[in-house]
VOFILUM-628349 format. One record per residue: residue in three letters; x, y negated, z negated of N, C-alpha, C in turn. Coordinates in pm, 1 decimal. Each point is the difference from the previous one (the first is absolute). Example, Ala and Ser with C-alpha at 12.3 -4.5 7.8 and 13.67 -1.06 7.14 Angstrom:
REC  aa      nxx      nyy      nzz     caxx     cayy     cazz      cxx      cyy      czz
REC ALA   1319.0    569.0   -780.0    -89.0   -119.0      0.0     90.0   -120.0      0.0
REC SER    -35.0   -105.0     72.0     82.0   -119.0     -6.0    -77.0   -109.0    -73.0
END
This chain:
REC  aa      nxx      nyy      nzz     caxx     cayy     cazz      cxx      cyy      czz
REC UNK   1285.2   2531.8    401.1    -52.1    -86.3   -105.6    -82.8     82.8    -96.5
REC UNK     49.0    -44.6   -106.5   -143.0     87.4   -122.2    -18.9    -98.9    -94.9
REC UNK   -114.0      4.4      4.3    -58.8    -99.1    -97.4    -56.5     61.6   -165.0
REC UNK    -12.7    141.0     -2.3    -28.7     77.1    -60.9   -100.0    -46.4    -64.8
REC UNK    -32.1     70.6   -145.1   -137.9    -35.2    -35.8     27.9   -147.8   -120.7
REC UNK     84.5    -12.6    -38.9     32.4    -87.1    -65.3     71.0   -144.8     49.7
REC UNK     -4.3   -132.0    -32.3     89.6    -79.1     65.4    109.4    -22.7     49.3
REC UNK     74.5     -3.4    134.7    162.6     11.7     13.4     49.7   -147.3    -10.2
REC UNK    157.6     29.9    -45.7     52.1   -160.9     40.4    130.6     61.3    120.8
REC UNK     47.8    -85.5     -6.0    108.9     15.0    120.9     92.6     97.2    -49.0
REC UNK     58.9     81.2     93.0     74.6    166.1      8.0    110.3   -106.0    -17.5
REC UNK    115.2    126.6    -60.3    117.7    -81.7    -24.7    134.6     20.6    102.0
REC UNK    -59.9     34.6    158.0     68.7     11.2     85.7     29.5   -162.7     66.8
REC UNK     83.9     -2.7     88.9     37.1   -162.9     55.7   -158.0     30.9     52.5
REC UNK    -59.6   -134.9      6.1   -108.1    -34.7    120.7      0.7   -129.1     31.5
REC UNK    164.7    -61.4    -45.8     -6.3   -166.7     30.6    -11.3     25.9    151.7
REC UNK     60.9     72.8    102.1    -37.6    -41.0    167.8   -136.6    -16.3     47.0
REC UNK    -49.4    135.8    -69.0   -167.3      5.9     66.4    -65.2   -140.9    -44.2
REC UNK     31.3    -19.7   -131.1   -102.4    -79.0    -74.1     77.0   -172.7     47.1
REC UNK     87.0    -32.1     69.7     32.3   -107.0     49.1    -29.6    -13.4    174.8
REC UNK    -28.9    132.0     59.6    -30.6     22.6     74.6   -139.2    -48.0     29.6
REC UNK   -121.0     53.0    -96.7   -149.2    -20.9      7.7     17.4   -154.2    -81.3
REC UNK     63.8    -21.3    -47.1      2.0   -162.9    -21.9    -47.9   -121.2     70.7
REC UNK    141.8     21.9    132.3     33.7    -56.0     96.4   -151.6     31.0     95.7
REC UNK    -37.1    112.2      3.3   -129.9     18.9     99.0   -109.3    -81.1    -27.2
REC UNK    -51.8    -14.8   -169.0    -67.7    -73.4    -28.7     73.8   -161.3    -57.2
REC UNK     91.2    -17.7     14.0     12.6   -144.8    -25.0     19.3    -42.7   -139.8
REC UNK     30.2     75.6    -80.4     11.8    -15.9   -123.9    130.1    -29.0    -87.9
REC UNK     71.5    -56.5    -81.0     81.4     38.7    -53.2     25.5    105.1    -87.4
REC UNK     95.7     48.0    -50.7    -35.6    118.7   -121.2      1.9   -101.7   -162.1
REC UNK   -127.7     58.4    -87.1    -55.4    -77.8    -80.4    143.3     23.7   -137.6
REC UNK     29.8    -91.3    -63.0     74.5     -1.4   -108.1    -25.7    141.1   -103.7
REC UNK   -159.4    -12.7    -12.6    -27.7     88.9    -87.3   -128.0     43.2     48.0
REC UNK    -88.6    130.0    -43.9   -136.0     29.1     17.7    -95.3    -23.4    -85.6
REC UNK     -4.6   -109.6    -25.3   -169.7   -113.4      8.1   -119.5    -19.2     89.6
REC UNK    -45.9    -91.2    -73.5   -135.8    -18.2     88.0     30.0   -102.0    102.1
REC UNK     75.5    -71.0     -5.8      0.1   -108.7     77.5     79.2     76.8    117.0
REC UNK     96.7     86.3    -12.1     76.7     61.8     99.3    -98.1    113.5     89.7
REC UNK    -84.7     99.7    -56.5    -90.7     85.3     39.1   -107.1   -168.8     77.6
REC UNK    -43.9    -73.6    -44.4    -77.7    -99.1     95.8     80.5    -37.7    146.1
REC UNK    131.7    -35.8    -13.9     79.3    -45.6     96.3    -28.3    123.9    117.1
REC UNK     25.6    110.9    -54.0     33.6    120.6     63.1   -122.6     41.8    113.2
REC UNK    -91.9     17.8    -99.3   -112.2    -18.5     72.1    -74.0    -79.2    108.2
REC UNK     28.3    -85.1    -91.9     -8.8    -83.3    120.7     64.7    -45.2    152.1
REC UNK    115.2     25.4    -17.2    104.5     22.0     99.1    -31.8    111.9     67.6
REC UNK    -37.6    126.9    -20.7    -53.6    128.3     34.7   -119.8      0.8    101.3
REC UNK    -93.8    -64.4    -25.5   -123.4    -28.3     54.4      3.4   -118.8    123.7
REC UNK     91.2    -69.5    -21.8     -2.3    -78.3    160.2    124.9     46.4     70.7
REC UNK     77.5     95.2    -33.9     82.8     35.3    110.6    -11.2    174.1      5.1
REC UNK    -92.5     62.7    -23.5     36.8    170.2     44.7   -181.2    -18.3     19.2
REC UNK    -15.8     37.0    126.6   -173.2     41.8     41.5    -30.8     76.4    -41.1
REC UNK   -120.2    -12.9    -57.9   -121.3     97.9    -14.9    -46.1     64.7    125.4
REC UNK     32.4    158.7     74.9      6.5    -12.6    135.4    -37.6    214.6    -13.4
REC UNK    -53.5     68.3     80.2    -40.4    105.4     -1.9     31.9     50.2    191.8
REC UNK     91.6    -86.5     48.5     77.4     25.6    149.3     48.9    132.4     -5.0
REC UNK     54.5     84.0   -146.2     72.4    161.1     35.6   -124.6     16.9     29.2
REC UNK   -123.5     25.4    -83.7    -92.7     97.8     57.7    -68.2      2.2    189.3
REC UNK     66.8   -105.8     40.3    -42.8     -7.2    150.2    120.1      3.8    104.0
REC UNK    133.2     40.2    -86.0    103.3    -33.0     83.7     42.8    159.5      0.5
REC UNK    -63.5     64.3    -92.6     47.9    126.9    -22.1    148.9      2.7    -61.3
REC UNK    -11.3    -49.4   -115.3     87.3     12.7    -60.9    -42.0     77.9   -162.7
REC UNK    107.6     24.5    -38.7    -19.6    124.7   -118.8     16.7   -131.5   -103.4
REC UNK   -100.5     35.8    -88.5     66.9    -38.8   -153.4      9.6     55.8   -131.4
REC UNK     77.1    -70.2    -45.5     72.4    133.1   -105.9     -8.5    -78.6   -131.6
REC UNK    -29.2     21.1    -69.9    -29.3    -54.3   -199.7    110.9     42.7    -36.1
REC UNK    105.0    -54.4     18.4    145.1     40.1    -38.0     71.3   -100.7      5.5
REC UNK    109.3    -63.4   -111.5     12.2   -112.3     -2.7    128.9    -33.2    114.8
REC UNK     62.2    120.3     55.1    113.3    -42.7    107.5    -33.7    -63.7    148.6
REC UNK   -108.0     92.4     14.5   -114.9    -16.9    108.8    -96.3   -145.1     -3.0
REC UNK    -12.9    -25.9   -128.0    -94.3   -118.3     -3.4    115.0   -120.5      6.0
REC UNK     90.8     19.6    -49.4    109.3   -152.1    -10.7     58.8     39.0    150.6
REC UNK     21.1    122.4     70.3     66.7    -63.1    139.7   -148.9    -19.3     87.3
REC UNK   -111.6     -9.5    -49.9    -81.4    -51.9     93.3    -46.6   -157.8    -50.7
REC UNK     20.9    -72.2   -118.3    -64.0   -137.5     -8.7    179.5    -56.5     42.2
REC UNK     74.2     36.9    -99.6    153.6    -56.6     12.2     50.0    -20.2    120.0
REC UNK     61.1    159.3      1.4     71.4    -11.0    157.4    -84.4     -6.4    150.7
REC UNK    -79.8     40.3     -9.5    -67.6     24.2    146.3   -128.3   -158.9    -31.3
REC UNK     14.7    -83.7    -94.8    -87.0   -126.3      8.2   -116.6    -38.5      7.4
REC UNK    -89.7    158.6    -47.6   -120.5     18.4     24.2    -78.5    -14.7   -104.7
REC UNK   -160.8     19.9     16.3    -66.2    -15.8   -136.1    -51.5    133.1    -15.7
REC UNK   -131.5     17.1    -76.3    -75.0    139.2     12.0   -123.7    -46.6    -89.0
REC UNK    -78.5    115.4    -16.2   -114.2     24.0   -109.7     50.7      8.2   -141.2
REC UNK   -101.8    -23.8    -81.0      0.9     27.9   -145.4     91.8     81.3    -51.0
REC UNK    -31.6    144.9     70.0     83.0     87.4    -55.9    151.5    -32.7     11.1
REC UNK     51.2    -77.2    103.9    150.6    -38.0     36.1     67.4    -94.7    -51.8
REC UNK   -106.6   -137.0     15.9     44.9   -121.6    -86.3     17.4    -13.3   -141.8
REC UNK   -114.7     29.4    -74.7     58.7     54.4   -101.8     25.4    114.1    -78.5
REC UNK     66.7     93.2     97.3     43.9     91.1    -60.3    206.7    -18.3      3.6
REC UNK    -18.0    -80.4    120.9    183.2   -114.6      9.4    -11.9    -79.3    -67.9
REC UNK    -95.2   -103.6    -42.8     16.3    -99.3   -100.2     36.5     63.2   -136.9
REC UNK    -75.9     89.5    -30.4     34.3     47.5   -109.4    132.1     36.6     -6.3
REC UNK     53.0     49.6     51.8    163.9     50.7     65.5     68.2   -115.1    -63.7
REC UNK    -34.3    -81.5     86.4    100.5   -149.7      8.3    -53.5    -60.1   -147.2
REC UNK    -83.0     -4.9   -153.7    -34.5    -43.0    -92.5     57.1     92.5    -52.5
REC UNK     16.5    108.5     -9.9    101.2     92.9    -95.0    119.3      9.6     16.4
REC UNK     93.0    -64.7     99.0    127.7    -20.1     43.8     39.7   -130.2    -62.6
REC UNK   -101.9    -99.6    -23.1     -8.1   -150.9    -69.7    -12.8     11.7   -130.8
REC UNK    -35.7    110.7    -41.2    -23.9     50.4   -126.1   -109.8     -6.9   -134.4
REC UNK    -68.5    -27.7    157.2   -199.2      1.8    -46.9    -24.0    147.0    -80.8
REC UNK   -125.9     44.9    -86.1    -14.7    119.9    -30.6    -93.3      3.7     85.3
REC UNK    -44.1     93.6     51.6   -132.5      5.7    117.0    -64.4    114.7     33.1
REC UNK   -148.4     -5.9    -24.0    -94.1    121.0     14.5    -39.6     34.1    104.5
REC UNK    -23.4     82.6     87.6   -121.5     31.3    130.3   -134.8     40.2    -32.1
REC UNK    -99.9    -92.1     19.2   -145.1      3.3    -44.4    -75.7     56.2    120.2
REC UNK    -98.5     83.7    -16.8    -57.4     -3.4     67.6   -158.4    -69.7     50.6
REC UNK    -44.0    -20.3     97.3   -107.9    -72.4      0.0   -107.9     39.5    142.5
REC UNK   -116.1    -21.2     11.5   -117.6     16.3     92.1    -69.0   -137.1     16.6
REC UNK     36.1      5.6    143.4    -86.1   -170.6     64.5   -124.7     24.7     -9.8
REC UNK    -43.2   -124.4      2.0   -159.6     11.6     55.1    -16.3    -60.8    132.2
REC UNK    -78.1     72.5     52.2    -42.0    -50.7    166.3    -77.3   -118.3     51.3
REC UNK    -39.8    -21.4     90.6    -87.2   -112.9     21.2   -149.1     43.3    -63.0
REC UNK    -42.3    104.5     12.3   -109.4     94.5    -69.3    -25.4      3.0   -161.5
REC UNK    107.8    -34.4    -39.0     26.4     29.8   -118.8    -40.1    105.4    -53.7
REC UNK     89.2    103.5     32.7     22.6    103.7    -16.1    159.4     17.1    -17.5
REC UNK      8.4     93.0   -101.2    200.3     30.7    -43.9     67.8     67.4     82.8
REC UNK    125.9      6.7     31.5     43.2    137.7     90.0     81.6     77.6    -84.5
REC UNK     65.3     58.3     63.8     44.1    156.7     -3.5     55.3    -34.3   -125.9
REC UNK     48.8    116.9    -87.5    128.7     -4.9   -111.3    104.5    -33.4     64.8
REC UNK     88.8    -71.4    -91.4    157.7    -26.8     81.4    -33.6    -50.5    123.5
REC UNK    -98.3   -143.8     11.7    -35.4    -25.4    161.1     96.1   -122.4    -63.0
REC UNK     47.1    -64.7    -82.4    109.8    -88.6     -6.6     97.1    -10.0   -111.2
REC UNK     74.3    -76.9     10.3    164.2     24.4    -71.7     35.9   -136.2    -28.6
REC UNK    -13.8    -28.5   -194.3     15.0   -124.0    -14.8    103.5     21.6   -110.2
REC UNK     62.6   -137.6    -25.2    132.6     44.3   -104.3    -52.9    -81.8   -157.8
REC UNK     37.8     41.8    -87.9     20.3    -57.5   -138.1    121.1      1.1    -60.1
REC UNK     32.5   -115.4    -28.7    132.8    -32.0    -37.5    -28.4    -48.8   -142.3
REC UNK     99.3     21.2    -87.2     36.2     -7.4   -163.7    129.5   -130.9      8.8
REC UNK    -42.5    -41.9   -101.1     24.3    -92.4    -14.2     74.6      7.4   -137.3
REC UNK    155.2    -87.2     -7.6     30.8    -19.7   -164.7    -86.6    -70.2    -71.3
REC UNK    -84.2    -63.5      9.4    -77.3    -87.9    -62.6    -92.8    129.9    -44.2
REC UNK    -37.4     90.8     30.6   -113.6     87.9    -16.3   -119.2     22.8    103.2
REC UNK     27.6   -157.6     60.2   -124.7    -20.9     93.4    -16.2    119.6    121.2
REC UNK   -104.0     22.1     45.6     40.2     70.6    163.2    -70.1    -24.0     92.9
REC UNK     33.1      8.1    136.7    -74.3    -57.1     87.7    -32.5     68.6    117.8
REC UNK    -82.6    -30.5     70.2    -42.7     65.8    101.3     34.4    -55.3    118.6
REC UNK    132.9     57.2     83.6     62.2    -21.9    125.9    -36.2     49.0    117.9
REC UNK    -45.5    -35.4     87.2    -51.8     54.9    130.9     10.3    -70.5    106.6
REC UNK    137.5     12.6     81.7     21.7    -19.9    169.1    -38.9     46.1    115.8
REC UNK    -86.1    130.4    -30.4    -52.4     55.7     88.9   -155.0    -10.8     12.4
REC UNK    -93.6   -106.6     -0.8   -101.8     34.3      0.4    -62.7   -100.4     98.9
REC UNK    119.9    -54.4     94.8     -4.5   -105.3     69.2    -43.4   -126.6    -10.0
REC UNK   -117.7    -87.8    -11.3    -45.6   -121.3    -64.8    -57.3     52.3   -108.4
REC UNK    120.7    -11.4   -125.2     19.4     12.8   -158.2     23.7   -114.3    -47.7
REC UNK     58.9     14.1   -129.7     45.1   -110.7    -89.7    180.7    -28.6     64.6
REC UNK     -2.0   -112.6     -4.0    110.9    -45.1     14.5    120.4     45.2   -136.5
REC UNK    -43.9     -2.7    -76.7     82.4     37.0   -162.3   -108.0     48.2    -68.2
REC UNK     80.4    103.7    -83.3     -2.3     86.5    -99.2   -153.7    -18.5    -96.4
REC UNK    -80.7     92.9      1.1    -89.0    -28.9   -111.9     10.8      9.7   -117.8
REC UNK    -52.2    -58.5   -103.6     18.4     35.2   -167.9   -113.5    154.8     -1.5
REC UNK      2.8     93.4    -16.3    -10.1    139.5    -12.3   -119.5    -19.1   -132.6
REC UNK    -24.3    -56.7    -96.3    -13.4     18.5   -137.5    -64.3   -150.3    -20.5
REC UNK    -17.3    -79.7    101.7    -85.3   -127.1     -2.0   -123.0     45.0     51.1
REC UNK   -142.9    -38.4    -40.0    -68.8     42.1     86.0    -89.4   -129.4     37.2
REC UNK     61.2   -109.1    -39.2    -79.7    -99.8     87.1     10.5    -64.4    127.6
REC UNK     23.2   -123.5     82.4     27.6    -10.9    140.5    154.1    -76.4     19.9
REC UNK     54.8    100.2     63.8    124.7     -8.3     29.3     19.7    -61.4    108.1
REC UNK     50.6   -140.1     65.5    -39.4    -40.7     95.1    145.1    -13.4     60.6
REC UNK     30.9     -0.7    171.0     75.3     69.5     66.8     22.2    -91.8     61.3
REC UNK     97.1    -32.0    170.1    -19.0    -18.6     96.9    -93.0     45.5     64.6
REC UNK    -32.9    110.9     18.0    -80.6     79.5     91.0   -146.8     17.2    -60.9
REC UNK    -14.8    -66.1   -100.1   -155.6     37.6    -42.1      7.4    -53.1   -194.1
REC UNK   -139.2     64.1    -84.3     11.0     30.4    -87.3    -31.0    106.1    -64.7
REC UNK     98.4     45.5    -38.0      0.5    151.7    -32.6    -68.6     17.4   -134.9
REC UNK    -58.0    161.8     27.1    -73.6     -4.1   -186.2     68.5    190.5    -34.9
REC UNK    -27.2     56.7   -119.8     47.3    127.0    -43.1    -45.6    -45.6    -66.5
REC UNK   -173.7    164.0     11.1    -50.7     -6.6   -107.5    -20.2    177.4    -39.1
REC UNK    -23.3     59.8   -146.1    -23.6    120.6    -12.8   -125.5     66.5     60.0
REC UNK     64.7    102.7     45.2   -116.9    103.6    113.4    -35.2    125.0    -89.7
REC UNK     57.4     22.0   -111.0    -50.4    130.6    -54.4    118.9    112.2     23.3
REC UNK      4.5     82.6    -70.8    100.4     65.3      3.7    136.6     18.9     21.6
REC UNK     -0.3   -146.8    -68.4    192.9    -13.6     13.0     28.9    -59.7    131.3
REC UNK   -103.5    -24.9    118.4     19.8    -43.7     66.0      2.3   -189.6     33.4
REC UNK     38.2    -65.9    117.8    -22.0   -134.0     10.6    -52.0    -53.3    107.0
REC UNK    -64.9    -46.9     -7.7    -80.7    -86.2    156.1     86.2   -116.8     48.5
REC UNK     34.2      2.2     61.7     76.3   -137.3     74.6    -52.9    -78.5    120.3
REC UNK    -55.6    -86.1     34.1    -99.9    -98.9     35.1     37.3   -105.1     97.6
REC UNK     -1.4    -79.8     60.1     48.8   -114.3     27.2   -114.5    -70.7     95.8
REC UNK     17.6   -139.2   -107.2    -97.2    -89.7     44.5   -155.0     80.8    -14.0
REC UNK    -29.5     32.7    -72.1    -97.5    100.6    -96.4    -81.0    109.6    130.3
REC UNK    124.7     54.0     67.7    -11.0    133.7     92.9     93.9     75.7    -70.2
REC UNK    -81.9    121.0    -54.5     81.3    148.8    -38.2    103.3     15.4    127.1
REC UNK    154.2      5.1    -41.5     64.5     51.5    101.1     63.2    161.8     -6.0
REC UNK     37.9      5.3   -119.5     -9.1    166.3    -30.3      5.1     -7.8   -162.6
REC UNK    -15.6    164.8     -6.5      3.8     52.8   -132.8    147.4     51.1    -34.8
REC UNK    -32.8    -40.0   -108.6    192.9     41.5    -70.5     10.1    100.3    -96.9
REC UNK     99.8    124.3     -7.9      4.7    121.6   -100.2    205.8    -84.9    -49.8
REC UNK    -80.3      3.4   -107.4    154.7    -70.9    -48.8     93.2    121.8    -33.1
REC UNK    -18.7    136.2    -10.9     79.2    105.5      7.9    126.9     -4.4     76.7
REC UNK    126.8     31.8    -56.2    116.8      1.5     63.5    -40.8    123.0    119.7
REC UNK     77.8    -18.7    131.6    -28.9    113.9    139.8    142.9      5.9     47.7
REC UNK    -15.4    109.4     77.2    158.4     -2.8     50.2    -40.1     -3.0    112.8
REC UNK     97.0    -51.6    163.5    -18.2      2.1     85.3    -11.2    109.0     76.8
REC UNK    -21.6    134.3    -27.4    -49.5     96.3     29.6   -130.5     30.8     -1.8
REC UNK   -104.0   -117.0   -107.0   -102.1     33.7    -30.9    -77.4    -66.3    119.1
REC UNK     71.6   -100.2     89.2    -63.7    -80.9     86.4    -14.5     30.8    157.9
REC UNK     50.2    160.6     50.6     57.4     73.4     47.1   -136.9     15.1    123.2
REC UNK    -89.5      8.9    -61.7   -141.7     86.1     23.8    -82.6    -97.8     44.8
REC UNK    -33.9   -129.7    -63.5    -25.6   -162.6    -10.0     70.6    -43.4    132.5
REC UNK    101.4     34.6     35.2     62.8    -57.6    125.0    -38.4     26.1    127.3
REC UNK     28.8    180.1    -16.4    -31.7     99.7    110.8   -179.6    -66.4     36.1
REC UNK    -43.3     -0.4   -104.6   -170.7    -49.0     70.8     21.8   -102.5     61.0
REC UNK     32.6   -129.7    -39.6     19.2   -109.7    103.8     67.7    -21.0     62.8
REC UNK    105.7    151.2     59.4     63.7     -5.3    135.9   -107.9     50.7     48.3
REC UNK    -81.2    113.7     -0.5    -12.1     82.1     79.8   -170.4    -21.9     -6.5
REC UNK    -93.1    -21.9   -107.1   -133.1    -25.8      9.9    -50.6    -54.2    106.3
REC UNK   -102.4     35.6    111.3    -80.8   -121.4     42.8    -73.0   -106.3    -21.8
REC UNK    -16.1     67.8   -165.0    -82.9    -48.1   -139.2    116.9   -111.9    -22.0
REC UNK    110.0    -12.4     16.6     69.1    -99.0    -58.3    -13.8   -120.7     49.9
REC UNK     26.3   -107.4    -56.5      9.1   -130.3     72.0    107.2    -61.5    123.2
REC UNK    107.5    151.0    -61.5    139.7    -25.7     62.5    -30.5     15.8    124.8
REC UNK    -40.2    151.2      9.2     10.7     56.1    113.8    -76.1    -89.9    122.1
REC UNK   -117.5    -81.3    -22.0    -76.5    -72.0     55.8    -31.9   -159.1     16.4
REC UNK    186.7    -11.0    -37.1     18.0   -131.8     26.2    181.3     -2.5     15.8
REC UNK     34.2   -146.3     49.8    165.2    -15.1     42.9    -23.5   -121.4   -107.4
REC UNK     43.3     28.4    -71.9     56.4   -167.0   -111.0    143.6    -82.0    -13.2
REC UNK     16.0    -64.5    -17.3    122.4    -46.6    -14.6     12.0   -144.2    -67.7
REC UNK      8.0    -60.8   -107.5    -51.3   -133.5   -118.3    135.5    -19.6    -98.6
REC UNK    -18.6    -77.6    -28.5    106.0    -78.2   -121.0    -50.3   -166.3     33.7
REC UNK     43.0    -14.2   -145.3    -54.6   -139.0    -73.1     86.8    -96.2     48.2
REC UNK     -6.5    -96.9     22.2     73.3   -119.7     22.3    -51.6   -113.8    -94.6
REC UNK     98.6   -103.4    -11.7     42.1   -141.1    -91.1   -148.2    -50.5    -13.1
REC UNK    -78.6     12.8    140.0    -95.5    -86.8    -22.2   -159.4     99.1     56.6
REC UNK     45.7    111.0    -51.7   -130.0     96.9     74.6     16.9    119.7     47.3
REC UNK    -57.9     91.6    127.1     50.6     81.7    -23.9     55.2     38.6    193.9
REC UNK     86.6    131.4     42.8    -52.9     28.0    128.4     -0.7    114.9     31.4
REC UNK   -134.7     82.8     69.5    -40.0    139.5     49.1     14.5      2.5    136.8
REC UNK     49.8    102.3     16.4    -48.6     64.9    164.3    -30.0    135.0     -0.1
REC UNK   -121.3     -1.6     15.4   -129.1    105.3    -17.7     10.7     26.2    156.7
REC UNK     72.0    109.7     99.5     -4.9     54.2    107.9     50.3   -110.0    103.1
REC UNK    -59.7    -92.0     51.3     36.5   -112.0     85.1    -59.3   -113.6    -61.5
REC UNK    -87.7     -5.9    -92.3    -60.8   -123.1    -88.8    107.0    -50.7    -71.4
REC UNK     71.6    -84.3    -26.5     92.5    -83.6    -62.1    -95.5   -104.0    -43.2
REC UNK    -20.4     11.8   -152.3    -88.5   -143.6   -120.6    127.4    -45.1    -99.4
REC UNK     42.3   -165.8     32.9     25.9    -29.7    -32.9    -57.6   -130.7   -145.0
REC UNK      8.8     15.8   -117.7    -41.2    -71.2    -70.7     56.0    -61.4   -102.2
REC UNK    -18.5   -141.0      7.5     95.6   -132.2    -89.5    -73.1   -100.3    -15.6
REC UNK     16.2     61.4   -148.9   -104.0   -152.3    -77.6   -142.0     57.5     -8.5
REC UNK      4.2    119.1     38.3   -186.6     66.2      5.9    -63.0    -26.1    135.5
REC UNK     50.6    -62.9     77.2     14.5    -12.3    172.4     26.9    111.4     59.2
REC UNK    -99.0     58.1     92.2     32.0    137.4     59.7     26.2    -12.5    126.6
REC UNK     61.8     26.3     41.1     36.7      8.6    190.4    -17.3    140.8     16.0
REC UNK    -35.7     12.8    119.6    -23.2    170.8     58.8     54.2    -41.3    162.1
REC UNK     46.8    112.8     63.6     58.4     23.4    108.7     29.8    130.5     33.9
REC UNK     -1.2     20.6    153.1     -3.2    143.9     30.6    115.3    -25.1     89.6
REC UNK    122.0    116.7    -23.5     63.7    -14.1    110.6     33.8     76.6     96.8
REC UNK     94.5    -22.9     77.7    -24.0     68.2    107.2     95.1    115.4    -57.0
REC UNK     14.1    146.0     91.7     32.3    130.2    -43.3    128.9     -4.7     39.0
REC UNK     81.5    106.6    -28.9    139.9     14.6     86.3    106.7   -115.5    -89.9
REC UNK    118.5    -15.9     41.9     79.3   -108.3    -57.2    -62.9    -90.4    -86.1
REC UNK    -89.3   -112.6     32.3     -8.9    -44.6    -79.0    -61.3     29.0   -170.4
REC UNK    -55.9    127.5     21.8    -81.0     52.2   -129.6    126.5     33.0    -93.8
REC UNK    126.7     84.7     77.3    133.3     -3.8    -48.4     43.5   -104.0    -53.4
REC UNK      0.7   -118.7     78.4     70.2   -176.4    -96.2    -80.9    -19.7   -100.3
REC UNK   -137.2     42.3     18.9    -64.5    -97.6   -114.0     45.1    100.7   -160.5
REC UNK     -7.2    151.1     16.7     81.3     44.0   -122.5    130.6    -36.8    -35.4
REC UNK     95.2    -34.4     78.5    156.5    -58.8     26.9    -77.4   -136.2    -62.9
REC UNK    -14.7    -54.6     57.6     -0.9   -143.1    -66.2    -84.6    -64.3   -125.7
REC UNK   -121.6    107.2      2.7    -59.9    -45.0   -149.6     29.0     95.1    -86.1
REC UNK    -10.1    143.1      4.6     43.4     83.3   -127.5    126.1     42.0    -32.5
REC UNK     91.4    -22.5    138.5    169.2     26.4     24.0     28.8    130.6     17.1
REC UNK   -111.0     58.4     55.9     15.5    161.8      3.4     23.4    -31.3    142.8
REC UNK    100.5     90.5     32.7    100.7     76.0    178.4    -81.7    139.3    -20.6
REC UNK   -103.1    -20.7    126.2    -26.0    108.8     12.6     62.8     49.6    108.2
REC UNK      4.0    126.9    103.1     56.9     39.4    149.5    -84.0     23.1     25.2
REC UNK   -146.4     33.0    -56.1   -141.6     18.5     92.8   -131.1    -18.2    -95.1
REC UNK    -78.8    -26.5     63.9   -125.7    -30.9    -52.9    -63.4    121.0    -77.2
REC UNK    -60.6    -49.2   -116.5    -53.3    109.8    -52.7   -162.0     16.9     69.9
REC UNK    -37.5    131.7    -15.6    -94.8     15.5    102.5   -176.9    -28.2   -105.1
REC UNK      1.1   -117.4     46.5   -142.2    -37.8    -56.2   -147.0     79.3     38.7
REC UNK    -66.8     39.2   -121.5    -91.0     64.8     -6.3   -117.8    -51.0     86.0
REC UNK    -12.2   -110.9     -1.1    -59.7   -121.6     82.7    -18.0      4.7    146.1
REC UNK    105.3    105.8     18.0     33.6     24.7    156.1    116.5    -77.1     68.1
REC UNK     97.7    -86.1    -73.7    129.6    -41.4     61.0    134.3      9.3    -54.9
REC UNK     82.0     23.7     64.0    142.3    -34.6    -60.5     56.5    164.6     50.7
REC UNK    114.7     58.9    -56.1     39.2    163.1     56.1     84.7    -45.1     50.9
END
């Protein structure tokens, strides 16, 4: 995949299989044309069926910022990943639809409020025929359900919250929700090489959040559901359920049956269970 420094649209090789392929994974039809209403569908479809989930880094599995590697891991193998994965395949699958689409880079803020690393996340901007552009992000786990207006800066209100984008100074953007800074935005075109370094830390940091937790989340119709190590929180309607379950097989069904991920073994929780 290259995203280079400028906007790509779709290569003029076949990609009707792949791109009917990641369709079918997320539930979508393929959109007539690339609009807003089609980039909303998409998205949205995206976010309740591929997890927000960081299981390679505990399963010992490799990951690779490469777009063959990233579509046979959400597509074929049915899995989700981090920021760097989700949308760095979404983007894949919006330039095959024949979205124009940027790779932004961006820095969370912590519970501290404090920023992290450069390239600590990977959000998309998409162009629009209208002129408009927006700010797309599947990977940031409880996000916006659809697309932000990029160039609005008043309250953008969501499923998942109400969102604000306001100017931070230097070309940069603050992005907020429910009036919590969630990260900072460099609207600069990046290539997925630039995110290379950004990754390697939150495989491998102790400093990372990754490394020191098992996540696994996606949104549902009416709320959302996590399983944080053996904690499974289920929430609908703003109703939270919590439950711990037991280890071994059943920790296996509950990914099979709520996120649809087949695993063959437990990823080994930092927490002290699973392996």
């Amino acid at each position: 995949m290259d995203a280079g420094r400028t906007p790509h649209t779709a290569p003029e090789t076949d990609t009707r299989p792949i791109t009917d392929a990641y369709l079918r994974r997320i539930g979508a039809r393929r959109p007539l044309r690339a609009d807003l209403a089609a980039l909303r569908r998409l998205q949205s479809c995206h976010v309740r069926t591929v997890p927000f989930e960081n299981l390679s880094l505990h399963l010992g599995e490799d990951i690779v910022l490469e777009e063959r590697p990233l579509l046979a891991k959400i597509v074929d193998r049915g899995r989700g990943g981090f920021c760097y994965e989700l949308n760095g395949a979404f983007a894949v699958l919006l330039r095959h639809l024949g979205f124009t689409v940027t790779l932004a880079e961006a820095r969370t803020w912590d519970a501290e409020g404090r920023l992290g690393i450069p390239y600590d996340h990977l959000a998309l901007l998409v162009s629009l025929g209208d002129g408009g552009r927006r700010l797309v992000d599947v990977g940031f786990g409880d996000n916006s359900h659809h697309p932000l207006d990029l160039d609005e800066r008043g309250e953008q209100r969501d499923a998942a919250g109400v969102f604000r984008i306001t100017e931070a100074g230097e070309g940069a953007l603050e992005v907020s929700r429910d009036g919590r800074p969630q990260y900072r935005l460099e609207t600069r075109p990046r290539e997925p090489a630039d995110f290379r370094a950004g990754a390697w830390w939150h495989r491998t940091s102790p400093e990372s959040p990754f490394t020191r937790s098992l996540v696994c989340s996606l949104a549902t119709a009416e709320g959302r559901i996590t399983l944080s190590g053996r904690r499974l929180v289920v929430t609908v309607r703003g109703e939270r359920r919590e439950e711990t379950l037991p280890d071994g097989v059943p920790l296996l069904a509950a990914y099979r049956e709520h996120f649809g991920l087949r695993l063959d073994r437990l990823p080994v929780d930092p927490g002290g269970h699973g392996g």
